[in-house]
C-alpha positions as CSV (number, residue, x, y, z in Angstrom):
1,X,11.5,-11.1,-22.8
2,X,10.5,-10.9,-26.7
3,X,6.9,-9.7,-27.9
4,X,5.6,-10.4,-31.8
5,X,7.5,-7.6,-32.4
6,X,10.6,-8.4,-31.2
7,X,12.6,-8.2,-27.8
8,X,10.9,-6.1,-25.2
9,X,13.0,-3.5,-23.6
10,X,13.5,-4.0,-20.0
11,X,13.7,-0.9,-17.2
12,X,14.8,-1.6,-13.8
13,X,13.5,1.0,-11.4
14,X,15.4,1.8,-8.1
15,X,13.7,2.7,-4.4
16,X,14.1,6.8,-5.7
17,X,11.8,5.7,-9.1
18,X,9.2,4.1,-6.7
19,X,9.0,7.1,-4.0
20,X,8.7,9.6,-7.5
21,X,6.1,7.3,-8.8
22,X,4.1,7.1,-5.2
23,X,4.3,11.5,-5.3
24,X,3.0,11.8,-9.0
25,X,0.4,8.9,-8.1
26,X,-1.1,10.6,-4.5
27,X,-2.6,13.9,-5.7
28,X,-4.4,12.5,-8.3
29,X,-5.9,10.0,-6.0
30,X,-6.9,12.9,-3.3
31,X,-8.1,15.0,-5.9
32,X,-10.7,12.0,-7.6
33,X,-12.0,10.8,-4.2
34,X,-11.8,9.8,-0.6
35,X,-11.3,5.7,-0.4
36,X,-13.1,3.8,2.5
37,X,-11.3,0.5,1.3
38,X,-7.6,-0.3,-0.5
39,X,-7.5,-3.7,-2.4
40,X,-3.6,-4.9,-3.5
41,X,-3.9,-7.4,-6.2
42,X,-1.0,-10.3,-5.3
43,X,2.2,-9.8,-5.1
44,X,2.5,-6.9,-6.9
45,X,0.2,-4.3,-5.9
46,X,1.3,-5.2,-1.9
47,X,4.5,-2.9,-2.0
48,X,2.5,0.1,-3.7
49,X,-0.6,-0.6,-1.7
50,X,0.9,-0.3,1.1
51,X,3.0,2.8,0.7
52,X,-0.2,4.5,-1.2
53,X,-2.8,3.6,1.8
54,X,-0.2,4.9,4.6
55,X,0.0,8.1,2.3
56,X,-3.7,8.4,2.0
57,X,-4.2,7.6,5.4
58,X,-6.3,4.4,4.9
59,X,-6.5,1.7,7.2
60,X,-8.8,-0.7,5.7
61,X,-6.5,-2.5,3.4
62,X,-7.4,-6.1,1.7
63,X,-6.1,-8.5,-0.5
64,X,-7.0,-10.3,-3.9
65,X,-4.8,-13.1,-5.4
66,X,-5.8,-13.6,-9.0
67,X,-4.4,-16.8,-11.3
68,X,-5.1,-17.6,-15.1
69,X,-4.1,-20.6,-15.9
70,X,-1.4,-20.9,-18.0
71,X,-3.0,-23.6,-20.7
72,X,-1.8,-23.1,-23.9
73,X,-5.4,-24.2,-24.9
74,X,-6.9,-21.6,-23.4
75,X,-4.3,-18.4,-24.2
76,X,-5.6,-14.9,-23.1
77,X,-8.6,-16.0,-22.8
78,X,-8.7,-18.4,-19.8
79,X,-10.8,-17.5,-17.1
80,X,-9.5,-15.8,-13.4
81,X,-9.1,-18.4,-10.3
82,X,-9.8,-15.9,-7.4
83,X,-7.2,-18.0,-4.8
84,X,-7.8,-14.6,-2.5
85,X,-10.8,-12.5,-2.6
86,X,-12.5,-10.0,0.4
87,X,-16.0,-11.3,1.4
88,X,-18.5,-8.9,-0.6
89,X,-20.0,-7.2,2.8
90,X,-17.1,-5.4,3.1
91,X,-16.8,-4.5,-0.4
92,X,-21.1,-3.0,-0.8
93,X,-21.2,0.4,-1.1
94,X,-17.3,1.1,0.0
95,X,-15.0,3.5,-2.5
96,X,-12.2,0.9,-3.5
97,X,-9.2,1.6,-4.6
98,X,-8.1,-1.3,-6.7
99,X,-3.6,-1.4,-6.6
100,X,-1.6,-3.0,-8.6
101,X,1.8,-2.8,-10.0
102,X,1.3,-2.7,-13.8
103,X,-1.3,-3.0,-15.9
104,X,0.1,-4.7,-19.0
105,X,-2.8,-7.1,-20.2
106,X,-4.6,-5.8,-18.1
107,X,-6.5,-8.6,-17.2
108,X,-6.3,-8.8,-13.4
109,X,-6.9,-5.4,-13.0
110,X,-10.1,-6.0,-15.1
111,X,-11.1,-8.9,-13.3
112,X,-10.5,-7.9,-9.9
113,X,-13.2,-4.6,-10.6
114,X,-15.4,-6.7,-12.1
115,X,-15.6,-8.7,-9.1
116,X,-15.6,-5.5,-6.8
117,X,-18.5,-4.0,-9.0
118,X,-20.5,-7.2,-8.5
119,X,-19.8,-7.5,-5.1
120,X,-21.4,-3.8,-4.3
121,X,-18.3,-1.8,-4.6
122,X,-17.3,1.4,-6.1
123,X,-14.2,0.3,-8.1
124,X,-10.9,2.5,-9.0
125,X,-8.4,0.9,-10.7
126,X,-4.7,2.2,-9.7
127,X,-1.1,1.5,-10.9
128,X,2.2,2.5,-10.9
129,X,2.5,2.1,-14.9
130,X,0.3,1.7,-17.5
131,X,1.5,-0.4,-20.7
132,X,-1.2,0.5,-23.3
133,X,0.7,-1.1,-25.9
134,X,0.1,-4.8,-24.2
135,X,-3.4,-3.9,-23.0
136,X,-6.1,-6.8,-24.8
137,X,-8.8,-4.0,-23.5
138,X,-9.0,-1.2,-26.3
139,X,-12.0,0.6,-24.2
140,X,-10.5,0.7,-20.7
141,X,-7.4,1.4,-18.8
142,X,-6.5,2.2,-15.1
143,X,-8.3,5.3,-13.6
144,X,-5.1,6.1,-12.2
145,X,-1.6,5.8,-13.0
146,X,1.9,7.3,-12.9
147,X,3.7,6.7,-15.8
148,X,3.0,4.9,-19.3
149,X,5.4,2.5,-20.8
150,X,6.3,0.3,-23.7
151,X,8.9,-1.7,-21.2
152,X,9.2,-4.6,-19.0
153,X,9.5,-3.2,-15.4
154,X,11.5,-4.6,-12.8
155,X,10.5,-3.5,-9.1
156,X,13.3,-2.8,-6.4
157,X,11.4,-5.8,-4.7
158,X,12.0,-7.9,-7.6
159,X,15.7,-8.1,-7.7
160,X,16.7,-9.5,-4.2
161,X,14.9,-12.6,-5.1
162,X,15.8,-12.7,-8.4
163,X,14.4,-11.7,-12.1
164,X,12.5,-15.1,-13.9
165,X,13.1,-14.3,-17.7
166,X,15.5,-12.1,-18.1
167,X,18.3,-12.2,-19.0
168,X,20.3,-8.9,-17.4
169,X,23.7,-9.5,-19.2
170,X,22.1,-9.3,-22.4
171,X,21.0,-6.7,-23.8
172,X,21.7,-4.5,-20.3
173,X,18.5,-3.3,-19.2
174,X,17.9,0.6,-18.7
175,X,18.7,1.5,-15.2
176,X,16.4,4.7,-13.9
């Protein structure tokens, strides 16, 4: 994967990185607030999500599946295609933790609280790295995350089914 500045270094995590991640990530989120609702952003956030909510001991747990179109007309700017998105009656007035993977843009974090915030809900945005570097959103970031990065991360889950767009021969990617 290459960036304006050149290629992006890669970092594939292991099962061990994701349990270290979920015990930095869990005090912080009991210490901010009790959550009546968890919302995993598609397909990333579903692994964390679901370790997170069994860890915090909540069982109402939904889903949001957020596109952008990939038009080269419309670059960072194009608009989110909620495929996925919780009814707003059981979003009003609820404490929702909002879990995804990474925030790198950061755009579907951002668009999934803005939709929680006008659906009633009390948005916290939650991930297991933050990539400030990437980020189009100078002002904001995730209320909660475990580690900050310059890389491209690679998931246990990722691997099985293989990695689109990388190349792991070359260079070798740093192995946690």
């Amino acid at each position: 994967m290459a960036t304006s500045r050149g290629p992006m270094r890669t970092e594939v995590l292991t099962w061990q990185d994701v349990d270290k991640l979920v015990d930095i990530l869990v005090p912080q989120l009991q210490v901010a607030a009790t959550y009546d609702t968890i919302l995993l952003i598609t397909r990333g956030g579903i692994i964390p999500g679901g370790l997170i909510a069994e860890a915090l001991n909540v069982r109402h747990v939904l889903t949001a599946s957020v596109d952008f179109p990939g038009t080269e007309r419309a670059g960072l700017m194009a608009w989110p295609a909620f495929l996925q998105f919780p009814d707003p009656e059981l979003l009003t007035g609820r404490r929702t933790l909002i879990i995804d993977d990474v925030w790198g843009s950061g755009r579907t974090s951002a668009a999934v609280r803005g939709r929680v915030e006008g659906a009633g809900g009390i948005p916290y945005n939650c991930v297991m790295h933050y990539n400030p570097y990437r980020s189009l959103f100078t002002k904001s970031k995730p209320d909660f995350f475990a580690a900050t990065t310059d890389a491209y991360i690679v998931f246990p889950w990722e691997l099985d089914r293989g990695v689109q767009g990388i190349d792991m021969l070359s260079p070798e990617p740093d192995v946690n």
